[in-house]
N, C-alpha and C positions, 0 to 999 in steps of 0.2 A: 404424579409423574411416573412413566415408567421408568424402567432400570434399562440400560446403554449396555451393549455389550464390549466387553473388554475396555480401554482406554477412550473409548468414544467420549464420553462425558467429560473425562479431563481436557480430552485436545478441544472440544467446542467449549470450554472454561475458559483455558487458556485461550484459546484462539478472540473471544468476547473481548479477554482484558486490552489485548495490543491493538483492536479497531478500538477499544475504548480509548485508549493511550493515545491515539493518532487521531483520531478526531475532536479530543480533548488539544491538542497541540496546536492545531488547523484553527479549530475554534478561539483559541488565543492569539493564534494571529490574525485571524480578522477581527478579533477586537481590541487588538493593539494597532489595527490598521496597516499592517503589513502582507496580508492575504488579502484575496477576494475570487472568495469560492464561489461557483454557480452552484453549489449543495453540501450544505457540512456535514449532511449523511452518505451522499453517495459519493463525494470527492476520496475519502479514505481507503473505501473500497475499491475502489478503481486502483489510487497508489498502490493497493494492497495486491490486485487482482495482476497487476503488471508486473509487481519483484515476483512474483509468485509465478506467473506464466514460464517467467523469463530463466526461472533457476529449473525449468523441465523440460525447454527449450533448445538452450545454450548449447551450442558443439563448440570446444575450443578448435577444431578445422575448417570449420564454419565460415560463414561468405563475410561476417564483420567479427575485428578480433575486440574481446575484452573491454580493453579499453576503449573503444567506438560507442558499443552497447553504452559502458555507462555513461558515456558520453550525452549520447541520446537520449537514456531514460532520464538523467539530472534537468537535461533541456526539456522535455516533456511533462514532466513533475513541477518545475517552475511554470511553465502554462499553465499546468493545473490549475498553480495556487494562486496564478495572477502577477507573476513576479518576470 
């Protein structure tokens, strides 16, 4: 393995543990039968790739306030998961 420069190695650490986290989570609810993923690999990434868009996106003078947004990712995120 090569060596990362600067903090690189720690953020793709950390970054591993919380898709592990979340599709550890997802994965339990479809087998408590509360989910239904179409991919319990790519489902998380997605959740992931959308908060993640959305906090470099975001203008608070912006054409939907705050509240709207989350409004719409919470309803989007339950599609995801089937809910």
């Amino acid at each position: 393995m090569t060596s990362r420069p600067g903090n690189v190695a720690e953020v793709e650490r950390l970054r591993k543990l919380y898709e592990d986290e979340l599709e550890a989570i997802l994965q339990d609810g479809v087998d408590a039968g509360l989910f239904r993923l179409d991919d319990t690999k790519v489902t998380p990434l997605a959740i992931i790739a959308m908060l993640t868009g959305i906090s470099i996106r975001y203008q608070a003078d912006g054409r939907l306030s705050l509240n709207r947004i989350e409004t719409l990712y919470v309803g989007m995120v339950r599609r995801l998961v089937g809910l």
